[in-house]
C-alpha positions in Angstrom: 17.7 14.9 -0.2 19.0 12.5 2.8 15.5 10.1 3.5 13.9 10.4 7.3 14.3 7.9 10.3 13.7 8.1 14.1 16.0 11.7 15.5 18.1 11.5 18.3 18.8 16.0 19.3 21.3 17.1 21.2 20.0 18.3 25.1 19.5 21.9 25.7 20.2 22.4 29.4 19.3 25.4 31.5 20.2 26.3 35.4 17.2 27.5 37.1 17.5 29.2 40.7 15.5 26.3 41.5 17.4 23.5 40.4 19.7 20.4 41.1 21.3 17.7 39.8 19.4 14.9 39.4 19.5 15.6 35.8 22.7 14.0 35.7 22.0 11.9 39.0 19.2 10.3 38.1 19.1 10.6 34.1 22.5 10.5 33.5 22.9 13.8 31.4 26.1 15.7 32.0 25.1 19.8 32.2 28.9 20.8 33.0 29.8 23.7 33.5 26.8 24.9 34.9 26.4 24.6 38.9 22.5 23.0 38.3 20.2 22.2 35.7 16.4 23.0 35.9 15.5 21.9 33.0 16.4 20.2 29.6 14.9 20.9 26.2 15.0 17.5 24.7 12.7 18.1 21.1 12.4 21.7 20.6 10.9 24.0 17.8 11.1 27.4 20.2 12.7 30.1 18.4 15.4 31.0 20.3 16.1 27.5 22.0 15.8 25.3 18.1 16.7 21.5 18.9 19.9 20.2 16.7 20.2 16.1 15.1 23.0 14.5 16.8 22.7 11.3 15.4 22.8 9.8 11.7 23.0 11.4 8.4 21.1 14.6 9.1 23.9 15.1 12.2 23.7 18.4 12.8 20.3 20.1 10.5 18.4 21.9 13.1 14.5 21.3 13.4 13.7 24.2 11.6 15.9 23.1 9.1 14.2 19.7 8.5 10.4 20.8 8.8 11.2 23.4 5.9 13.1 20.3 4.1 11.0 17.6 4.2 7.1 19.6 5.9 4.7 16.9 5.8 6.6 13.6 5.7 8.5 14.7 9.0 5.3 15.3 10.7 2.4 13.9 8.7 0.0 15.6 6.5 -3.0 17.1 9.0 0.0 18.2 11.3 1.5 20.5 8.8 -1.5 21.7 7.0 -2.4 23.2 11.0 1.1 23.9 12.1 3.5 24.6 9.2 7.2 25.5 9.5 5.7 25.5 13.7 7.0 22.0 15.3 3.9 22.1 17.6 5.1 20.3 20.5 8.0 20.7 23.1 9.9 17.9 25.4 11.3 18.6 29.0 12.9 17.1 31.7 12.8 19.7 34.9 14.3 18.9 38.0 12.9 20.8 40.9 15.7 21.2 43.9 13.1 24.1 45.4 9.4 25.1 44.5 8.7 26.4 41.1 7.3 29.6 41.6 3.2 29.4 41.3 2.7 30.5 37.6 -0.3 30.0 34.5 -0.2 30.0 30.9 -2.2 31.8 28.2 -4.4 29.9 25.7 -4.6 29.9 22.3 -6.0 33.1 21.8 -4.8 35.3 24.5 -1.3 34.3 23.5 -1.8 35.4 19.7 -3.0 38.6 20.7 -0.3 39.4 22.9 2.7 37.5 21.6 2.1 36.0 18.2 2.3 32.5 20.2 0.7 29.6 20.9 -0.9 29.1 24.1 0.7 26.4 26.3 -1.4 23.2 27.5 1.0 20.5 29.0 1.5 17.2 30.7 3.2 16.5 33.5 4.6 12.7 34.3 6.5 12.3 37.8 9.9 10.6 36.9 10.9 10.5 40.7 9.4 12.0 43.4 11.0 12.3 47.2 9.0 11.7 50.3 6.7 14.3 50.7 7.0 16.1 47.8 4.0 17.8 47.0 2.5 20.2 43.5 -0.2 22.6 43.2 -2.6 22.2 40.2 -5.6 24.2 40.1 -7.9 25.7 42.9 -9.3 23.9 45.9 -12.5 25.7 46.4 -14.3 28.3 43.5 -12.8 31.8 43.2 -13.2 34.9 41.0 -11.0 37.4 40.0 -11.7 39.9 43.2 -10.9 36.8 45.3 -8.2 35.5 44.4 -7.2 39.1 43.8 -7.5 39.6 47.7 -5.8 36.3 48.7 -3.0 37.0 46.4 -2.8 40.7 47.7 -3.3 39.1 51.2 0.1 36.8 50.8 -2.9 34.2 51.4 -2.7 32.9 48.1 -1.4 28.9 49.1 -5.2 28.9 51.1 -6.6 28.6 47.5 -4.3 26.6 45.7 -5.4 22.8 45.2 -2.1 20.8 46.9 -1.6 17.2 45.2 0.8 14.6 47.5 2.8 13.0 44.5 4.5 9.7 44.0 6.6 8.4 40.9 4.1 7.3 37.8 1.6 10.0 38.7 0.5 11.9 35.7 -1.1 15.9 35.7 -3.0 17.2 32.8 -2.5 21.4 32.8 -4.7 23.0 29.9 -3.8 26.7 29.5 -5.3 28.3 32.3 -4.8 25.9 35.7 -2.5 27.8 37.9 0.2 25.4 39.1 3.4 24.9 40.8 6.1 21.7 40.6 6.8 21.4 43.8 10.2 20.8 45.6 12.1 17.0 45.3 10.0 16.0 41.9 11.6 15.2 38.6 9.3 15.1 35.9 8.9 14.7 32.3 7.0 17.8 30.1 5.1 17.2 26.9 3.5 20.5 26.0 2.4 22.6 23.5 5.7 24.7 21.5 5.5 28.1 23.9 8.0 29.5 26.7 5.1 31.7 27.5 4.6 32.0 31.4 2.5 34.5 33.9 4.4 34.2 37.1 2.0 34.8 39.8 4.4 34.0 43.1 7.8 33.2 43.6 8.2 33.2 47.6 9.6 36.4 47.4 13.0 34.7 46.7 15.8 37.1 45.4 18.4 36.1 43.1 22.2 36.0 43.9 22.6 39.9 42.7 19.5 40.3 45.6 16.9 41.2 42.8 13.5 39.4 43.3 11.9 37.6 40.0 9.9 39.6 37.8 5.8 38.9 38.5 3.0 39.0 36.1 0.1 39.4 38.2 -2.0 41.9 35.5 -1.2 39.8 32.6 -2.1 36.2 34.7 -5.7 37.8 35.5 -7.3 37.3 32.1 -5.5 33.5 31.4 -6.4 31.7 34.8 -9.5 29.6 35.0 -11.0 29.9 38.3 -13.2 26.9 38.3 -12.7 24.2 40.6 -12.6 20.7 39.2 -13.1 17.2 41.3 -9.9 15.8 40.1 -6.8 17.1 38.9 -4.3 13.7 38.6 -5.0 12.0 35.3 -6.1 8.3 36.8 -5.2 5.8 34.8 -4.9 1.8 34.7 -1.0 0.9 35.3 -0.9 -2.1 32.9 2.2 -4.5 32.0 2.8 -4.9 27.7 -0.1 -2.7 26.4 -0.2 0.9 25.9 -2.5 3.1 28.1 -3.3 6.4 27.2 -3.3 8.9 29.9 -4.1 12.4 28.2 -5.8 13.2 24.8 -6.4 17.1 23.9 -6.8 19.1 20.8 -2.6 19.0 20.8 -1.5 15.9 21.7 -2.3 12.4 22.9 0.4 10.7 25.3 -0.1 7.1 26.1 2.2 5.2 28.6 4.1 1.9 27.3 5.6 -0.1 30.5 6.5 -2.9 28.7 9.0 -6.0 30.1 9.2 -7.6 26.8 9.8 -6.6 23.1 7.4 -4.9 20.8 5.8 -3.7 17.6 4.3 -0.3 16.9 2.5 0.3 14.0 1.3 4.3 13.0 0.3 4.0 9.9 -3.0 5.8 10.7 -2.5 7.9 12.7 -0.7 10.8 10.1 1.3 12.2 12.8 5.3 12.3 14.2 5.5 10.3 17.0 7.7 10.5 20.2 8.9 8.4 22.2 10.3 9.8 26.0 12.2 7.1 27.6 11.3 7.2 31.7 12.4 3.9 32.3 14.5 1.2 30.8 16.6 0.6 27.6 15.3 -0.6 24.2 16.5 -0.7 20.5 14.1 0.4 18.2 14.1 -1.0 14.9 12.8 0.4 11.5 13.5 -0.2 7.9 16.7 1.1 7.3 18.8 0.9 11.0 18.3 1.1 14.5 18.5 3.3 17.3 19.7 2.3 20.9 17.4 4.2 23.7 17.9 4.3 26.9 16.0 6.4 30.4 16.5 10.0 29.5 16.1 9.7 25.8 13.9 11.1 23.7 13.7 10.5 20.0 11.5 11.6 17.4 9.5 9.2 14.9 9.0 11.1 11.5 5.9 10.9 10.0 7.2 8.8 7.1 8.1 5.9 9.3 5.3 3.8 10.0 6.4 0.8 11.7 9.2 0.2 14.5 9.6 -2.7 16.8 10.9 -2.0 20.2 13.4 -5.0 21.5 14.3 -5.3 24.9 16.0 -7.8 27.4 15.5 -5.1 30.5 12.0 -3.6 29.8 11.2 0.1 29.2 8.6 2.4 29.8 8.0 5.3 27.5 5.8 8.0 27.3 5.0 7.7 23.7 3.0 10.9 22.0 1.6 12.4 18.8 -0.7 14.9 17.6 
């Protein structure tokens, strides 16, 4: 059998009625023929979207393919004793040209009982973000279900909904439950747990191009949302030069941000996990016994397991959002 080393996957695009091109504007990734992109799946283990190698030996195995090959040395030992033939996490890029439609995931447990899934907790970190532009995360004030049943009912829902003014570098935690929306002019990158499992609560009453509104959820959101209020929603953090700084830790995943302007080493030998890097910013080559890998903004690549130490060499600097489990 071929041995491991850092995976390069060919990009899964997708048009949204929401949105736009900065996909390939701003990250450089061609989604021809289709008129937008919304999103891209960059490292996926989703059924019915399953990522594909594009680079080295293993060109072409699917990631299915290679967790059934080689389980615990892809993605460490503790990972695949909880997980198995799962990959547990999934890595976007979404480009929002118009508001997201206001929307909540399941947890855990709710979304084993009603779709054999995990629940989806995710990250949010702001790529690009046009003047303005604004997201919703969470509630601004403490509701129940009867009233945020009425506002909803009412068309009063946005009087609830906690409104965040975003810049580039800002960073959202969403565990399964905070009702949220990406708002209009924000490009962001998405670390979150392996589901495609969303309640749609509100979508503007915006109709498709065949005239057909988009299907709602509003029974099946009632049980997942969590109606507390919270006194902070961004994830603060220190913005510090050539040291990483972690900005979320959960029960599935950790994410820490590496805005570096000069060359590195990374060492993971403890930490029995994958590892992934998300290039946001910058180009680097990363290094590890056997090869190298060029990376540049709009990459994403996954560490196995098995690989325990890579240096990261740069002459332009980088920043990458670099995660495990």
């Amino acid at each position: 059998m071929s041995s491991l080393y850092p995976l390069k996957f060919k990009t899964i695009y997708k048009d949204k009625i929401w949105g736009g091109q900065k996909i390939r504007t701003y990250l450089g990734k061609d989604f021809s023929p289709l008129p937008n992109c919304g999103e891209t799946w960059e490292i996926s283990g989703v059924k019915s979207d399953v990522s594909v190698v594009e680079n080295g030996i293993l060109t072409g195995k699917s990631l299915a393919t290679l967790l059934e090959d080689f389980k615990h040395e892809l993605v460490g030992k503790k990972v695949y004793e909880r997980f198995g033939n799962e990959f547990p996490l999934l890595v976007k890029f979404i480009d929002a040209n118009d508001d997201l439609s206001i929307q909540v995931h399941p947890d855990d447990k709710l979304a084993k009982e009603r779709h054999n899934s995990f629940g989806k907790t995710e990250m949010w970190y702001v790529i690009q973000a046009d003047q303005d532009a604004t997201l919703i995360a969470g509630f601004n004030q403490q509701v129940n279900q009867g009233s945020y049943l009425d506002k909803l009912n009412s068309g009063k829902i946005n009087d609830i909904l906690n409104k965040e003014q975003v810049k580039d570098g800002d960073v959202f935690f969403l565990p399964a439950g905070r009702v949220h929306t990406i708002g209009k002019g924000l490009l962001i990158a998405e670390i979150q747990q392996t589901s495609d499992i969303t309640y749609r609560i509100y979508d503007f009453d915006r109709v498709d191009d065949k005239g057909n509104k988009r299907e709602l959820h509003t029974e099946e959101a009632l049980a997942a949302i969590d109606y507390n209020v919270y006194p902070e929603y961004k994830s603060l953090y220190d913005e510090k030069k050539n040291e990483p700084v972690q900005v979320v830790t959960c029960d599935y995943f950790t994410t820490n941000i590496l805005d570096f302007s000069q060359s590195a080493e990374r060492d993971y030998s403890s930490i029995d996990s994958f590892v992934i890097h998300v290039c946001v910013q910058g180009s680097y080559t990363l290094k590890y016994d056997g090869g190298e890998l060029k990376v540049k903004m709009g990459d994403s690549i996954l560490i196995p397991a098995n690989v325990n130490k890579v240096s990261i060499s740069t002459d332009s600097g980088f920043k990458i959002l670099e995660s495990y489990v």
